[in-house]
GUNUKE-772670 format. One record per atom (N, C-alpha, C): x, y, z. Coordinates in pm, whole numbers, padded with zeros to 5 digits, always signed. Layout:
BEGIN
XYZ/...
***
This chain:
BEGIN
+00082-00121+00000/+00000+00000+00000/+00085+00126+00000/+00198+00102+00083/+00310+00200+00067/+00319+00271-00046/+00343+00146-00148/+00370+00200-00309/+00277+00272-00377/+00170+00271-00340/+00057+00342-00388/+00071+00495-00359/+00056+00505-00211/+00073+00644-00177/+00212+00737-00210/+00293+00670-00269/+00411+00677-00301/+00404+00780-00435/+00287+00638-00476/+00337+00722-00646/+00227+00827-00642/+00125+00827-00557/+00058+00962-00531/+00125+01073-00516/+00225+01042-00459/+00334+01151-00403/+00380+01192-00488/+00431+01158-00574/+00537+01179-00687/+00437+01269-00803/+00326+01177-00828/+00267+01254-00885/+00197+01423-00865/+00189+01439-00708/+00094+01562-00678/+00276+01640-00700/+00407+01575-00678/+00481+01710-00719/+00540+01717-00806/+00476+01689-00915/+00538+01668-01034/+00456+01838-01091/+00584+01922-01066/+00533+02038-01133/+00423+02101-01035/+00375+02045-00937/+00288+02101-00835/+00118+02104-00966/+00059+02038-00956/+00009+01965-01068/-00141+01999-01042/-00157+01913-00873/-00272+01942-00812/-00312+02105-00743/-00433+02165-00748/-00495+02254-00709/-00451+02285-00550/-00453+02411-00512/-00393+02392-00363/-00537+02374-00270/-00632+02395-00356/-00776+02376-00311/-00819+02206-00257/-00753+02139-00356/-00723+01968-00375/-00695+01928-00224/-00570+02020-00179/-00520+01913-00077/-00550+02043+00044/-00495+02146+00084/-00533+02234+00137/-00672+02173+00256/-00788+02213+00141/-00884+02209+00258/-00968+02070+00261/-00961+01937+00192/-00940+01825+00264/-00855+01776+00360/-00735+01860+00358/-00583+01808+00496/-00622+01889+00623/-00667+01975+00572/-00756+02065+00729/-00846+02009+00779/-00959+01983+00702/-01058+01915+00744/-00993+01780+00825/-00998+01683+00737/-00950+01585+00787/-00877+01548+00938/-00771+01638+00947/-00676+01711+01101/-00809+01732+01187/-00889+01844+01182/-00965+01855+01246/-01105+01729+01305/-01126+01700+01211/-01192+01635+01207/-01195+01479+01287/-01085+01486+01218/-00969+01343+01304/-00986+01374+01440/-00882+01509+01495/-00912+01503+01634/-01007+01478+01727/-01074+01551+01674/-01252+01513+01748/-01291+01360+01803/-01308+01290+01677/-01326+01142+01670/-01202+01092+01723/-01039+01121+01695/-00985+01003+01842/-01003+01053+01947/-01036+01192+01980/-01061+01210+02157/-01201+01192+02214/-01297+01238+02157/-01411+01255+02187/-01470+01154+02068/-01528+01080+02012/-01578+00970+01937/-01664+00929+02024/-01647+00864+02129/-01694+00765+02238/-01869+00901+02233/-01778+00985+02318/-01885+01102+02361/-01980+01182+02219/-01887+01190+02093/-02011+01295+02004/-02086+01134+01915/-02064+01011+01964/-02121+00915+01844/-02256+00942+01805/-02334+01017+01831/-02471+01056+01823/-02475+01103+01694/-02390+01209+01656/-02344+01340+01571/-02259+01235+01477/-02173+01181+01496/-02080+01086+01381/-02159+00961+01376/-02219+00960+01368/-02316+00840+01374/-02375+00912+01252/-02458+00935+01270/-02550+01026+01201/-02471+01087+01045/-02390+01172+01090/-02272+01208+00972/-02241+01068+00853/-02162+01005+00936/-02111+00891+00875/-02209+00810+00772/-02342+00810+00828/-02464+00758+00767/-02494+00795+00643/-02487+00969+00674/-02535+01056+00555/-02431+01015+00448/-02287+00997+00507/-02260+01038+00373/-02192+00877+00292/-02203+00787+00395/-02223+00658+00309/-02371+00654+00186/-02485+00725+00301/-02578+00698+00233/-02611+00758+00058/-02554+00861+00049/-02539+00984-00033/-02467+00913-00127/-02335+00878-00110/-02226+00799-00198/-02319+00678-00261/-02388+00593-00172/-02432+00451-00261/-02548+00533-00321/-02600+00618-00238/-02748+00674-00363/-02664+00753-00549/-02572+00858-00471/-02544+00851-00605/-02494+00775-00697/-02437+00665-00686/-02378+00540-00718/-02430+00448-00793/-02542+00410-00702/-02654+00323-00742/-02749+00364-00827/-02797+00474-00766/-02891+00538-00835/-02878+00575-00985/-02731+00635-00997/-02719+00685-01075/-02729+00855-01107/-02711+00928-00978/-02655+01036-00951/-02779+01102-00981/-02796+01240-00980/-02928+01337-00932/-02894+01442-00790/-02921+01512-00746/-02954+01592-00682/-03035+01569-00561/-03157+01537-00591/-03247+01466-00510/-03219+01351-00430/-03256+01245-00555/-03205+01119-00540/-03107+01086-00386/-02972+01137-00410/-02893+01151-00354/-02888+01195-00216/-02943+01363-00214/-03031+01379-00047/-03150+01311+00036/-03214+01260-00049/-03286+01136+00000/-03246+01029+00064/-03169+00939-00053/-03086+00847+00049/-02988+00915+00209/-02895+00973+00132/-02850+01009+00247/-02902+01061+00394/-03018+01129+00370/-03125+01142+00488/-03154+01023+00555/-03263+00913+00449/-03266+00792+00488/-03122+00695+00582/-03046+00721+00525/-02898+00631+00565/-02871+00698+00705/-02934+00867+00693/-02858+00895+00874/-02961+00856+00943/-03114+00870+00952/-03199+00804+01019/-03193+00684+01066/-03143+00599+00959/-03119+00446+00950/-03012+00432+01124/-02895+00474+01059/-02770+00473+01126/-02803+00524+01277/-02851+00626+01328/-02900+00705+01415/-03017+00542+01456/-03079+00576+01421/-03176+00413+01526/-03098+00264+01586/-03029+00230+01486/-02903+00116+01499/-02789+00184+01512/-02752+00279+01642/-02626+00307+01662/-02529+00192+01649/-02607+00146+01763/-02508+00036+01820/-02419-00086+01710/-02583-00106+01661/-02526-00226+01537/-02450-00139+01427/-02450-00046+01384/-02380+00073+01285/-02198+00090+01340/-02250+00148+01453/-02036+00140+01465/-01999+00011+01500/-02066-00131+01545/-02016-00240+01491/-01991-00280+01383/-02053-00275+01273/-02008-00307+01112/-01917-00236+01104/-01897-00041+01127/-01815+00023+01109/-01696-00027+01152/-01713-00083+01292/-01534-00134+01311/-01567-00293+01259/-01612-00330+01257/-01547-00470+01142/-01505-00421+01006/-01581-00359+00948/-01539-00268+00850/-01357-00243+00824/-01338-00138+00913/-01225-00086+00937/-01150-00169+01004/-01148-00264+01058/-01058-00377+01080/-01050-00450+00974/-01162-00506+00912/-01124-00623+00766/-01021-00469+00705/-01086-00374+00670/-00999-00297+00584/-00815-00251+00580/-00808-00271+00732/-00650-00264+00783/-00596-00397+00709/-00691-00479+00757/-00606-00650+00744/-00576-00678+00626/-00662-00615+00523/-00667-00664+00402/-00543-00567+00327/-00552-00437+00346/-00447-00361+00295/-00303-00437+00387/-00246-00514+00499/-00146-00569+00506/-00112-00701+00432/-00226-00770+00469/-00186-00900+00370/-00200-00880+00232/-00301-00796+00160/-00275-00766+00012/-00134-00735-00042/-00058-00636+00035/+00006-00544+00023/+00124-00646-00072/+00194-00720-00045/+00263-00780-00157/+00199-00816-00289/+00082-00811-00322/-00021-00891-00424/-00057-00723-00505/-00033-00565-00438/-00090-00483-00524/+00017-00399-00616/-00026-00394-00721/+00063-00297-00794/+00063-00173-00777/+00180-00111-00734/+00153+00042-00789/+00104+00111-00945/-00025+00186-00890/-00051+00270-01013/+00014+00298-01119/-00007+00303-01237/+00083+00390-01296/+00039+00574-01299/+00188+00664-01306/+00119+00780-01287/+00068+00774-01398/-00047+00957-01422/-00113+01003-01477/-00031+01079-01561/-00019+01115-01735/+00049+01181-01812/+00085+01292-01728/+00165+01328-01752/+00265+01437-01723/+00201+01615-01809/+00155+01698-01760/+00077+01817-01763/+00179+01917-01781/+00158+02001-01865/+00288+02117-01863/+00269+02280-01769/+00333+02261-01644/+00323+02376-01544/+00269+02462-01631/+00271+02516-01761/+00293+02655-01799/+00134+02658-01854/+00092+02544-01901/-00034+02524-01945/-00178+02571-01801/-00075+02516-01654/-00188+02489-01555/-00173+02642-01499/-00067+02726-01494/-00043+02830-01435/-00105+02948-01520/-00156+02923-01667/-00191+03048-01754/-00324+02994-01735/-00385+02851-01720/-00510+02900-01718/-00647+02949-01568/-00743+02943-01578/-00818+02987-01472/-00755+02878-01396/-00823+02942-01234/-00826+02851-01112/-00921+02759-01159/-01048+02750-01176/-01149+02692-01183/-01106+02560-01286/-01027+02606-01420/-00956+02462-01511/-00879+02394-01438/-00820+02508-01356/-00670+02377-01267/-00764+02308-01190/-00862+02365-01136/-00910+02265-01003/-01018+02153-01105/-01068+02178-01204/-01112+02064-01284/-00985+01962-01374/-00932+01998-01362/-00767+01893-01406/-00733+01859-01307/-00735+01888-01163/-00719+01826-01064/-00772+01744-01062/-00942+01736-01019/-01044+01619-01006/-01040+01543-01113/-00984+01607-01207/-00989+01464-01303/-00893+01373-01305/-00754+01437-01294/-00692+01342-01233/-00666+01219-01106/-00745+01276-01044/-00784+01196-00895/-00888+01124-00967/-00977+01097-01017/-01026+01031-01055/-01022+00920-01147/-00894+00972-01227/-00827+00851-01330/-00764+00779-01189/-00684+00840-01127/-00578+00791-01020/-00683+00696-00944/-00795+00718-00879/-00853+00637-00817/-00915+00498-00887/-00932+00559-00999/-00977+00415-01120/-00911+00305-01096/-00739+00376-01154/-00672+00300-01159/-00598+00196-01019/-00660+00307-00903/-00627+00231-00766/-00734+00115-00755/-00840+00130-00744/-00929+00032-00754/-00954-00053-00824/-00883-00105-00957/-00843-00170-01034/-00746-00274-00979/-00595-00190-00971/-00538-00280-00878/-00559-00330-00751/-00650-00275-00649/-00680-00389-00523/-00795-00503-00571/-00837-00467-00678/-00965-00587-00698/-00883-00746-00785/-00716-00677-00847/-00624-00797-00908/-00590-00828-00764/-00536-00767-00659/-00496-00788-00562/-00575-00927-00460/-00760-00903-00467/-00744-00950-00414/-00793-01052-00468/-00781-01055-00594/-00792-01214-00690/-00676-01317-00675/-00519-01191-00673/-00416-01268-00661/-00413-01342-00490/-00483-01309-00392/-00384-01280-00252/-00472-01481-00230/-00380-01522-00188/-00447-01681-00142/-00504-01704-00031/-00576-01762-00018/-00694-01810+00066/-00658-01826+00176/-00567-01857+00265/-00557-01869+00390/-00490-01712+00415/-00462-01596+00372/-00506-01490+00337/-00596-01404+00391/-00715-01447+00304/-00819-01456+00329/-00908-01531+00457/-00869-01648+00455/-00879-01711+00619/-00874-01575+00750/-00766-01582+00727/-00692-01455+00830/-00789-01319+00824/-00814-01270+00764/-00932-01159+00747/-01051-01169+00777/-01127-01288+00728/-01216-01385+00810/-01239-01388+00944/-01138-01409+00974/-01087-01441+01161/-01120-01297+01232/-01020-01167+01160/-01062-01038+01187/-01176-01049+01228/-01254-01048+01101/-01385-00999+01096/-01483-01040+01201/-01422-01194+01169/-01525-01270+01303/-01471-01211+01473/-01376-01209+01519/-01346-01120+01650/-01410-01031+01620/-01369-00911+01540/-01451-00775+01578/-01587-00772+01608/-01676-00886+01538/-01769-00855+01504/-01857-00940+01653/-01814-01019+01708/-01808-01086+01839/-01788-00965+01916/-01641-00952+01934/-01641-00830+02032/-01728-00724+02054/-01731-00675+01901/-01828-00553+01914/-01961-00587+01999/-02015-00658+02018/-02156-00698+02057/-02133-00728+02204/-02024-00794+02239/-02032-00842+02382/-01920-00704+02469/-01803-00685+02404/-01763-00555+02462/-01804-00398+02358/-01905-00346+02388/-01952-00258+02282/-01844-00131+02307/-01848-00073+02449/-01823+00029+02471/-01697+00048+02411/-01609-00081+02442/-01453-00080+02411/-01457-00103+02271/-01501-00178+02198/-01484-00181+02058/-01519-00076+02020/-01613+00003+02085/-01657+00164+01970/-01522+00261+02009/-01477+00253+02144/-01402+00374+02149/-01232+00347+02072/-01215+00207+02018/-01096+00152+01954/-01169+00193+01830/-01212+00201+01772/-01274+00218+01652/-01272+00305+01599/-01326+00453+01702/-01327+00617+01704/-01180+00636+01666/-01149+00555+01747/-00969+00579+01812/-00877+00585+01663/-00905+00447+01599/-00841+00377+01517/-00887+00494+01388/-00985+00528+01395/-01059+00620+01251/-00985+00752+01263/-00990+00783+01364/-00937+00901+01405/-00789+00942+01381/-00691+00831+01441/-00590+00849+01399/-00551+00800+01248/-00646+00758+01184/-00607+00725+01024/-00599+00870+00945/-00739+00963+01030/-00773+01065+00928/-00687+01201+00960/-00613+01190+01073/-00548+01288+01117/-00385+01253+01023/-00357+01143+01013/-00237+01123+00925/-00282+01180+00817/-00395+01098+00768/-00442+01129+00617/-00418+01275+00605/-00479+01360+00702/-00456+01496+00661/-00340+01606+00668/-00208+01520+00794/-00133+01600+00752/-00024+01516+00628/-00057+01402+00594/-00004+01410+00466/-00057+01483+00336/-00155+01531+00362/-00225+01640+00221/-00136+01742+00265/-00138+01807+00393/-00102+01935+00388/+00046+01906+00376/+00170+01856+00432/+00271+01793+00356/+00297+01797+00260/+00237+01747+00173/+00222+01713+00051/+00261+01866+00003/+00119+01966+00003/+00133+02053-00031/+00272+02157+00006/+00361+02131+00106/+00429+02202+00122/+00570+02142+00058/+00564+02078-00056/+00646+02014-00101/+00729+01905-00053/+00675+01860+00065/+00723+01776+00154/+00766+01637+00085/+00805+01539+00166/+00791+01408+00119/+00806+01313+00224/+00597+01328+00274/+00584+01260+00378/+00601+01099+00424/+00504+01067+00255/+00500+00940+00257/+00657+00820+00212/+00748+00926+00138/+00911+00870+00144/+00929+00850+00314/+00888+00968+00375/+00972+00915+00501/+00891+00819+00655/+00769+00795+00582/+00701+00692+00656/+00767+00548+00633/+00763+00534+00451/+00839+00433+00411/+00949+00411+00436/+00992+00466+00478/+01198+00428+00520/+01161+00416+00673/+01067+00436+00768/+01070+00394+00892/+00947+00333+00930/+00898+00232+00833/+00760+00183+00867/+00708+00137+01004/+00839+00082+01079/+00856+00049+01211/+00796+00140+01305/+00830+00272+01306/+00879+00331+01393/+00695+00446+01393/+00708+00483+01284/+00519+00528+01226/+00450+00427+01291/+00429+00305+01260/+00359+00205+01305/+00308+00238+01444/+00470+00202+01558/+00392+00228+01638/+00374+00385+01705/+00380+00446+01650/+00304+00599+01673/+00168+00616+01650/+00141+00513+01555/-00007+00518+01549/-00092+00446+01649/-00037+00337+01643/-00042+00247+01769/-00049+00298+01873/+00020+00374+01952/+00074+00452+02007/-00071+00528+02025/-00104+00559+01964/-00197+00690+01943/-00327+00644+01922/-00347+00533+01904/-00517+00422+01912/-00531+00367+02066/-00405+00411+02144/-00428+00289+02230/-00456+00437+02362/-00382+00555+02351/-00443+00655+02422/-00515+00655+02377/-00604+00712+02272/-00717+00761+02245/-00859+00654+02291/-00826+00551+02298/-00902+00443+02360/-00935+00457+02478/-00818+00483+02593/-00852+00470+02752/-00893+00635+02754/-00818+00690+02699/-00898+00865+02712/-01049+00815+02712/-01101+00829+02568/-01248+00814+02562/-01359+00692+02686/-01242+00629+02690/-01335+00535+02784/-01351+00618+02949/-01275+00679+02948/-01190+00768+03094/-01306+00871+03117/-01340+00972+03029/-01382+01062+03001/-01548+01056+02931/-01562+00990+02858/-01677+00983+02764/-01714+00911+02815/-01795+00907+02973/-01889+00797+03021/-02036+00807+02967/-02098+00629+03017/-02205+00671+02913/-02340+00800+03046/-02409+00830+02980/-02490+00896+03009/-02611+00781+03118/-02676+00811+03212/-02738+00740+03276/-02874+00750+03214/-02983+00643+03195/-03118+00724+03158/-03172+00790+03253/-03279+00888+03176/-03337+00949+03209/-03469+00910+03333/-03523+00793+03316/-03584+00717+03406/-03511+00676+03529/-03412+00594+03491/-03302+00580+03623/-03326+00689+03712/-03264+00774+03658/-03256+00912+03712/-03381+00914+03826/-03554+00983+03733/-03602+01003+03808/-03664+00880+03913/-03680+00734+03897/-03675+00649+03969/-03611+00663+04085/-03446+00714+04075/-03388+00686+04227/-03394+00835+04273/-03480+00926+04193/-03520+01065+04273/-03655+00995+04327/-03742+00927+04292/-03851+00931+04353/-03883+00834+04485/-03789+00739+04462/-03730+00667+04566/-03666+00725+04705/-03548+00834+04668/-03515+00901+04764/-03649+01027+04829/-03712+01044+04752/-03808+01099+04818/-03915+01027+04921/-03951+00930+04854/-04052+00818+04947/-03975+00858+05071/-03861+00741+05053/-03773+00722+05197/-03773+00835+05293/-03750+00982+05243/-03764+01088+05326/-03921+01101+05409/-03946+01082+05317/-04175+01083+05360/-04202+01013+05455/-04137+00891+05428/-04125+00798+05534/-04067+00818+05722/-03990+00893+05706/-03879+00914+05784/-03955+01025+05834/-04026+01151+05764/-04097+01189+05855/-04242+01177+05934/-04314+01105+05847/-04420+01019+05928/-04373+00949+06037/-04290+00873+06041/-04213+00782+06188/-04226+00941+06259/-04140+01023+06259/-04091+01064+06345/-04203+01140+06410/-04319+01197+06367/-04460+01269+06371/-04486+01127+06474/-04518+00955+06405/-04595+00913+06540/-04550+00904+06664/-04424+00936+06632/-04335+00896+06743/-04359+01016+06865/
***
């Protein structure tokens, strides 16, 4: 997978190619966004619940559907309602999800090809014309680029062999166990785990943009990144569990108010016959 993001790399600085709009304010977002969900996840899942819904839902409506306007806000409405009623069962798939998805990008990872880049664009062509052409030569390139990524993980996982596959299986089946019998802890590893994916994700955009060469120097210390992330799923886990307790109901509540009241009522009737 290395190699992939690699030749992403190469390609966004080849001539500075991509829009600063491209990476800019997806690497912000993302940072931000990230943070939230590994610290607080546990506590806003109401709100990312809901989010997450919409915009799975939105993606398969336009997808499926076949794109529209409507169409599209419909589902996605539908998908956060959906998601929002089945919290619980929702960030369970979500982290089986995102666990098969780790497992599969390690064991694939010998079985995928790197992309090939995208033709080569002439600076002088992207710098004379509007913003609005560069940022449509942008998206179009990300979009050949993603073709061609999704191309190669689907040889990938034709090539990758079955006990492989076994192993991902196994994932899936723990998470998906766990999730149900330890909920609290599987959601806040989950937040945790999402969180710190999207906070990398984003300062490698902004990286990126600063001519950096983030993903060269992840690859020369895969070790050492690893466990920083690690590192950084496994606080963000006991934080949220620490901090993001669950909420008591609302009945509870007034039950052991109305209880403590009896008992007082009580206590002064005795003391009146007395």
């Amino acid at each position: 997978m290395l190699e992939i993001l690699q030749n992403f790399e190469s390609t966004v600085g080849e001539a500075a190619r991509l829009s600063p709009g491209v990476l800019i304010g997806p690497g912000a977002a993302a940072v931000v966004v990230g943070l939230f969900v590994w610290l607080g996840g546990l506590g806003l899942r109401k709100l990312f619940v809901a989010t997450a819904g919409a915009i799975i839902g939105g993606i398969l409506g336009f997808v499926l559907i076949g794109g529209g306007l409507v169409p599209t806000v419909v589902s996605a409405v539908v998908a956060a309602v959906i998601a929002r009623i089945f919290e619980k069962v929702f960030i369970v798939v979500l982290a089986v999800t995102l666990a098969v998805s780790i497992g599969f990008a390690v064991l694939a990872g010998p079985y995928i090809e790197s992309p090939q880049p995208a033709n080569a664009a002439d600076p002088s062509d992207l710098s004379a014309g509007s913003g609005t052409g560069q940022s449509n030569t942008s998206m179009e390139e990300l979009k050949a680029y993603a073709v061609d990524v999704s191309r190669n993980v689907k040889q990938a996982a034709l090539r990758m062999p079955v006990h492989r596959w076994a192993i991902v299986a196994l994932l899936a089946l723990f998470y998906l166990v766990g999730g149900f019998t330890l909920w609290r802890l599987s959601a806040a590893v989950c937040f945790s785990a999402l969180g710190t994916m999207l906070i990398f994700a984003g300062m490698i955009l902004l990286l990126l943009y600063k001519g950096s060469e983030p993903v060269s120097r992840i690859s020369g210390r895969p070790l050492f990144y690893a466990g920083v992330c690690a590192a950084m799923v496994v606080f963000g886990t006991f934080e949220q569990l620490l901090f993001c307790r669950a909420a008591k109901p609302q009945t509870a509540r007034k039950g052991k108010a109305g209880t403590q009241k009896k008992a007082s009522q009580k206590k002064r009737r005795s003391w009146r016959a007395t």
